[in-house]
N, C-alpha and C positions, 0 to 999 in steps of 0.2 A: 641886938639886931631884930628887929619887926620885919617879919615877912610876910607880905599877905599881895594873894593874888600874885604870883612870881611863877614862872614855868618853864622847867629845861628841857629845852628840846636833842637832844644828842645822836648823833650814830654810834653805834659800837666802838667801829672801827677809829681810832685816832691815834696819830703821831704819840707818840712818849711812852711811860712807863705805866699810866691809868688809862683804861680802854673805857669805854662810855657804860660799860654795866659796872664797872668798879667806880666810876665817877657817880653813877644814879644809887649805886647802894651806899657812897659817903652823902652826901645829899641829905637822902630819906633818914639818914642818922644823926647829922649834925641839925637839920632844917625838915624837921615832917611836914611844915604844911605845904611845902611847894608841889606845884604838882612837876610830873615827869613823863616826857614822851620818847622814848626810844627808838631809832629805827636803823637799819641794817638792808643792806641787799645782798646779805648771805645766808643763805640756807644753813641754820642751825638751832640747836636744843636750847633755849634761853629760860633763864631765871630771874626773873626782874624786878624790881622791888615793890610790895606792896602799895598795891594804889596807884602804879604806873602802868603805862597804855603802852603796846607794842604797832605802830603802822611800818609793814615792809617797804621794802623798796621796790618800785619807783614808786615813790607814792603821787597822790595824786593833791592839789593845795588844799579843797571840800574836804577831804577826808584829817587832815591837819587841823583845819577849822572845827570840825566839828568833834573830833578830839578832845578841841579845847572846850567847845559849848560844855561836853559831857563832862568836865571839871568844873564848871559852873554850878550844875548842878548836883554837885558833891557837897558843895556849902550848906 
């Protein structure tokens, strides 16, 4: 599988048995180049995986865009 230019955007919080920092840390390990953006509208201590962006909640869409600009210029 060729991944290039691909990017997951997650909340923490989600239905099932993987919550979204367990989903962003299988990701970064199966697939490093993808990038990752996280976000949550809960107040708490997070650990996120290398090379991935944290925007709170509420966010706002410019701040999501520009997120992603800022993984452009990671290439």
């Amino acid at each position: 599988m060729v991944v290039e230019d691909e990017t997951l955007f997650t909340d923490i919080d989600m239905p099932g048995s993987m919550d979204g920092l367990k989903l962003a840390a299988a990701v970064r390990d199966r697939w490093p180049p993808v990038h990752i953006i996280i976000t949550t509208g809960k107040v708490r201590s997070l650990e996120i995986p290398a090379n991935a962006l944290f925007i709170p909640k509420p966010y706002v869409g410019k701040n999501v865009v520009a997120a992603m600009r800022t993984f452009e210029n990671m290439n």
